[in-house]
C-alpha positions as CSV (number, residue, x, y, z in Angstrom):
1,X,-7.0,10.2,23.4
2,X,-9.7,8.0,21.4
3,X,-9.7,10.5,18.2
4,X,-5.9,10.8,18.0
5,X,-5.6,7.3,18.3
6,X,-8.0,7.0,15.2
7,X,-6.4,9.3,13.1
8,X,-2.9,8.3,13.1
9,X,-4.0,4.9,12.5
10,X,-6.5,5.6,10.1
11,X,-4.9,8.9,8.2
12,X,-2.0,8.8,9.2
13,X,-0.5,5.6,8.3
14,X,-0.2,6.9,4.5
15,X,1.7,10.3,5.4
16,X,4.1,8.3,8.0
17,X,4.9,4.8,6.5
18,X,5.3,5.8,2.6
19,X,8.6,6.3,2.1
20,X,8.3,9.3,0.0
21,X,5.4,11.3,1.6
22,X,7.1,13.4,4.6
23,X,9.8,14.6,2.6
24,X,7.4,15.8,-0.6
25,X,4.9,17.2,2.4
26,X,8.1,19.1,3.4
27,X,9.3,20.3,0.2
28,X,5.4,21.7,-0.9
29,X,5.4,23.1,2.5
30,X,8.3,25.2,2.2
31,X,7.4,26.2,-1.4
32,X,3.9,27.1,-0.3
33,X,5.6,29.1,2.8
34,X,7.6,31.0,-0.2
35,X,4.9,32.0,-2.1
36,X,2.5,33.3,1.2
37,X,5.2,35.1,2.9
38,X,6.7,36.4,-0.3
39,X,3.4,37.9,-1.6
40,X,2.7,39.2,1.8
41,X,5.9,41.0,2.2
42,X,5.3,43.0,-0.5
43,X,2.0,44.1,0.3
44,X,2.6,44.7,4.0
45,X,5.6,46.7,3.2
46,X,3.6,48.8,1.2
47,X,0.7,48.8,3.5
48,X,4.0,50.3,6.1
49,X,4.4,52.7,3.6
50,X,7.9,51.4,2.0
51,X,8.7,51.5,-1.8
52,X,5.7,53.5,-2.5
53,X,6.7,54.1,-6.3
54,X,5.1,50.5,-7.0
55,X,1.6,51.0,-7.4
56,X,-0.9,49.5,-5.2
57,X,-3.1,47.7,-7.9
58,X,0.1,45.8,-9.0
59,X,1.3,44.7,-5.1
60,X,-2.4,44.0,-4.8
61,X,-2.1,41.7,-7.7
62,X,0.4,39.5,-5.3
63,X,-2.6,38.2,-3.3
64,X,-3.4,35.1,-5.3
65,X,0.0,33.9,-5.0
66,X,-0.5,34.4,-1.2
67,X,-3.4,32.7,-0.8
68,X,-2.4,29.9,-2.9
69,X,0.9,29.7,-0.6
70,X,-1.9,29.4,2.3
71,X,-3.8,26.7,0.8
72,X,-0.4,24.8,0.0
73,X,0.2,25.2,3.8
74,X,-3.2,24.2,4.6
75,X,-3.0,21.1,3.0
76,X,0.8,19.8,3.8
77,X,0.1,21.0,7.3
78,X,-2.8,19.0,8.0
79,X,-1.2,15.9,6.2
80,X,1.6,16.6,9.2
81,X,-0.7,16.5,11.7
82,X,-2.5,13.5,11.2
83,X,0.7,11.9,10.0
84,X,1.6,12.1,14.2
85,X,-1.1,14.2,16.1
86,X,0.2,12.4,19.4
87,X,3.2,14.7,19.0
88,X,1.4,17.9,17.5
89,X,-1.3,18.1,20.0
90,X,0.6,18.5,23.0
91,X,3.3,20.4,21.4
92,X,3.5,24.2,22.8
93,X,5.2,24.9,19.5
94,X,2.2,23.7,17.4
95,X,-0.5,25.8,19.5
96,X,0.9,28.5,19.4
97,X,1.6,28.5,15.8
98,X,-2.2,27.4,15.9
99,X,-3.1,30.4,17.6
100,X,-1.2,32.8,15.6
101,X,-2.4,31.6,12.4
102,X,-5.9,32.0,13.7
103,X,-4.9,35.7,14.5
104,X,-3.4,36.4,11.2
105,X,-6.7,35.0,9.7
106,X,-8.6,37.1,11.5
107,X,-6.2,40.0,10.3
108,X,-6.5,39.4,6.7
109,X,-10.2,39.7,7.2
110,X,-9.7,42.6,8.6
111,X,-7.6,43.9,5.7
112,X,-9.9,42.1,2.9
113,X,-13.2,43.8,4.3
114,X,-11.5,47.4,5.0
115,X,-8.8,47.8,3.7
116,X,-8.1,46.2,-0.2
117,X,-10.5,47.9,-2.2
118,X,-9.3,51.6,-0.5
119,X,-5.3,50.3,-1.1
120,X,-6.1,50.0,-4.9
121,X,-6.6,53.9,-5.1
122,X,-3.3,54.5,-3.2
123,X,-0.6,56.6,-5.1
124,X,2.8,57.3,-4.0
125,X,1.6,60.3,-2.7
126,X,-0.9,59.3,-0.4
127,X,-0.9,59.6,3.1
128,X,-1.5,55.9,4.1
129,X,-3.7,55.5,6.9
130,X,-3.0,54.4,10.5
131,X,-5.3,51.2,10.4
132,X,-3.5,50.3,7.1
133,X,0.0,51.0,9.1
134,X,-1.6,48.8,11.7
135,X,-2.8,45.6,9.4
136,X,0.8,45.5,7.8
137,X,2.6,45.3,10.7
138,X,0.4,43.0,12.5
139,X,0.5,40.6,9.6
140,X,4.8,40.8,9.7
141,X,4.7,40.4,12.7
142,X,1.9,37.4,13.2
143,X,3.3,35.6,9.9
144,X,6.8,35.5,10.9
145,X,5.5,34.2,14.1
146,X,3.9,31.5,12.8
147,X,6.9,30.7,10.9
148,X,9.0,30.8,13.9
149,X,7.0,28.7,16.1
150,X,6.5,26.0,13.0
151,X,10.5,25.9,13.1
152,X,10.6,25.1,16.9
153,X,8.0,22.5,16.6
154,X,10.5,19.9,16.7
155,X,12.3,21.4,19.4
156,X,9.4,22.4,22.2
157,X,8.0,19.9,24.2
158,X,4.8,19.9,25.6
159,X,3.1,22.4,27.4
């Protein structure tokens, strides 16, 4: 294809041919994997209804380190991708990590325009709601997906 041609000549030349770039892209990658799957742990887990003694303000309070583990991702992912789209495009691994991603997204919408402002109220004593229940799991589940399928990218072929 025309465009991936383009961009792993044009973009892609400085993430593939400097010596240093893959393996820095790899190391912010997994540090910015660390910080959105830690942060979401917690706050799924609680969303599940586990370790309710920590108050829901304070897990809330874990977001920001989430979403700056996202943007980490964001960033070193793309810089993969056009470092060698000819072998991420086609790759069954990569789309459905694509997909799942795009699912979680959706999710934490879900959770950002429903659900966050009612978890900041939550006490250990209160009865957390089936959508909440929902939400957390989904994002476990969808998260550690994504992190699966990112593992196996190297190890799928095409689709």
């Amino acid at each position: 294809m025309a465009i991936l041609d383009w961009i792993a000549a044009n973009l892609g030349y400085y993430v593939y041919t400097l010596p240093w770039t893959w393996p820095i892209l790899e190391t912010l990658h997994f540090f910015g994997l660390c910080l959105l799957l830690g942060g979401l742990l917690v706050i799924d887990l609680r969303m599940l209804g586990v370790n309710r003694i920590l108050p829901s303000v304070t897990v809330h309070d874990l977001l920001p380190f989430a979403i700056t583990g996202f943007v980490i991702n964001l960033v070193s992912g793309a810089a993969f991708y056009v470092g060698d789209p000819h072998r991420y495009t086609p790759n069954i691994a990569f789309q459905l990590k694509m997909v799942l991603c795009i699912l979680a997204g959706l999710n934490a919408l879900y959770y950002q325009k429903n659900l966050a402002a009612e978890m900041d109220s939550w006490t250990e004593n209160t009865e957390i709601p089936a959508n909440a229940k929902v939400v957390g799991a989904a994002s476990l589940i969808l998260w550690f997906g994504v992190l699966s399928f990112g593992r196996l990218i190297p190890y799928m072929g095409t689709g």
